[in-house]
N, C-alpha and C positions, 0 to 999 in steps of 0.2 A: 744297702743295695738289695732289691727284690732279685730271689731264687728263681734263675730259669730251669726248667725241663724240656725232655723231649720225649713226648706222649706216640709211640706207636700202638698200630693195630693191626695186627696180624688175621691175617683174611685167608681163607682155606676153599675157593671157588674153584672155579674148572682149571685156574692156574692160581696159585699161591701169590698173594699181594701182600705187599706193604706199607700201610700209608704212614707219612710222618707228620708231626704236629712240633712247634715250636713253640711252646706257650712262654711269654715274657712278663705278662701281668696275674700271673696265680689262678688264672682263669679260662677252663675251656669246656664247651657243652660238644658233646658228639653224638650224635644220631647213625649207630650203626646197628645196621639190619641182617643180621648172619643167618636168616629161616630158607637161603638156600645154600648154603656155604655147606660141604661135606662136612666139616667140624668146628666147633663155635673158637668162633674168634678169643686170639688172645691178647689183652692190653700190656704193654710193658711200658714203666715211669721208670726215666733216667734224672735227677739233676745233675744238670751244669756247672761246675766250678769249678777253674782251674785251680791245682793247687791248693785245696782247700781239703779238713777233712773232720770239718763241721757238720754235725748233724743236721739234716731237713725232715719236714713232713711233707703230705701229701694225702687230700685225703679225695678217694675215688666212690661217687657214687653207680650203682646202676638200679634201673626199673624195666619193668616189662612195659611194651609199649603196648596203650589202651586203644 
């Protein structure tokens, strides 16, 4: 059974957001643009499991956008 997560991103704009992501297939690209946001976003990786307490990975890239 594939490891789900839940990908937030914590947003710092003229009111505090936060978006959530559900990913089920090990797989999610985000395009978040924080260059007006008071303070840079921050990402939080939760896995999913009930009952379980097996280790997971995860692995998070970023880049500046060109």
């Amino acid at each position: 059974m594939k490891q789900r997560y839940i990908v937030q991103v914590i947003r710092y704009g003229a009111v505090p957001t936060v978006e959530r992501h559900v990913v089920e297939d090990g797989s999610l690209q985000l395009d978040v643009d924080g260059s007006k946001d008071r303070k840079a976003p921050i990402v939080a990786v939760t896995a999913l499991a009930p009952r379980s307490t097996q280790t997971t990975s995860f692995t998070l890239s970023v880049g500046a956008r060109q």
